[in-house]
N, C-alpha and C positions, 0 to 999 in steps of 0.2 A: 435708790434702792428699789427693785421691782417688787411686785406682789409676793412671789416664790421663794426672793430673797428673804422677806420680811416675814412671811409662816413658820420659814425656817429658821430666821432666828429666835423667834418667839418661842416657836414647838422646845427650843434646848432652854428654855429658863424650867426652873423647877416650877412642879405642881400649876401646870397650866393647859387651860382648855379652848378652845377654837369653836364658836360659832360663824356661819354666815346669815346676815341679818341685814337690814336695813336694804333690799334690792337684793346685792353680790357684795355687801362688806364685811373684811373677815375679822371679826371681834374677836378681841384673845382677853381669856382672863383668867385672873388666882383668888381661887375661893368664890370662885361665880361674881368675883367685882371684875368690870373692866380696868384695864389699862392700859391698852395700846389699839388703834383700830388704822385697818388700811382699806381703800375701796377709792371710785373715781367718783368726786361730786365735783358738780356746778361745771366751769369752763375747763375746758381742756381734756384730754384722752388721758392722762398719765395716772397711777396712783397716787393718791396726795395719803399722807400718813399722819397721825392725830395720835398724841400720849400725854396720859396726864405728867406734871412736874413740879415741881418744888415753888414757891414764892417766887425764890430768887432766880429760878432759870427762867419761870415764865418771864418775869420783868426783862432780864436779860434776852432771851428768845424773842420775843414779841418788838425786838428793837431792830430786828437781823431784814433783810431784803428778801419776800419768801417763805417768811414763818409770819402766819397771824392768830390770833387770839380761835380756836376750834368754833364752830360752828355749834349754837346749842348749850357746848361743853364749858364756856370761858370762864364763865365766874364759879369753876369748880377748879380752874388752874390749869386746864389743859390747853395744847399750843397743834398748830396744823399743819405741817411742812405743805406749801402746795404750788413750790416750783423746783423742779430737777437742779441739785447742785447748792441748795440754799443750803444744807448742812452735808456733811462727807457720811457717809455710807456709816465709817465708825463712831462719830456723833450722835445720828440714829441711835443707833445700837448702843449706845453709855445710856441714851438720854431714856431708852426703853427700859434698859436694865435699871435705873434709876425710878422710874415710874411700876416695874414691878415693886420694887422693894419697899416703894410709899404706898401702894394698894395692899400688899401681903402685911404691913406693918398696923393699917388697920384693922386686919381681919382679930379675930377675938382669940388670946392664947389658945384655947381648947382647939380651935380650928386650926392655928398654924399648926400644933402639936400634930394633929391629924395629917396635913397635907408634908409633912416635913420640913416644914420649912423654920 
């Protein structure tokens, strides 16, 4: 999944905002919480992609060739794709849209009410 692809699918989840921060990483989030960030750290030129996830995906993810524990992020459950092909483009994207809906789930009624979600 490239940079462009990855904005773009973030930009269509409901009630979500885009910073770049850390360098050139583009931080997407709902309710000003992050939950997915894309940017190139450590080895290699390619974007490696970071989203928080569930218990059970991390434990799962974290077993795959390519996926390890985020940088910083781990012991809040988030996981790092940071080799091309480790998950399919539409894994990503489940595993993103799954990671909005754990961020937005704990924003505070009153807040989701407001952002529509």
């Amino acid at each position: 999944m490239t940079r462009d692809e990855f904005d773009a699918f973030c930009a269509s989840l409901k009630a979500t905002t885009n910073v770049i921060q850390w360098g050139d990483s583009s931080v997407w989030k709902v309710g000003g919480k992050i939950f997915a960030i894309a940017g190139i750290w450590g080895e290699g030129a390619h974007t490696k992609v970071s989203f928080k996830c569930s218990e059970l995906s991390y434990q799962i993810l974290c077993e795959l060739e390519g996926v390890v524990p985020a940088p910083y992020l781990a012991r809040a459950k988030w996981v790092q794709v940071q080799e091309d092909g480790a998950l399919s483009d539409d894994d990503i994207k489940s595993y993103i849209e799954e990671a909005h809906e754990i961020i937005a789930g704990k924003l505070t009624k009153k807040l989701r009410t407001e952002l529509g979600l």
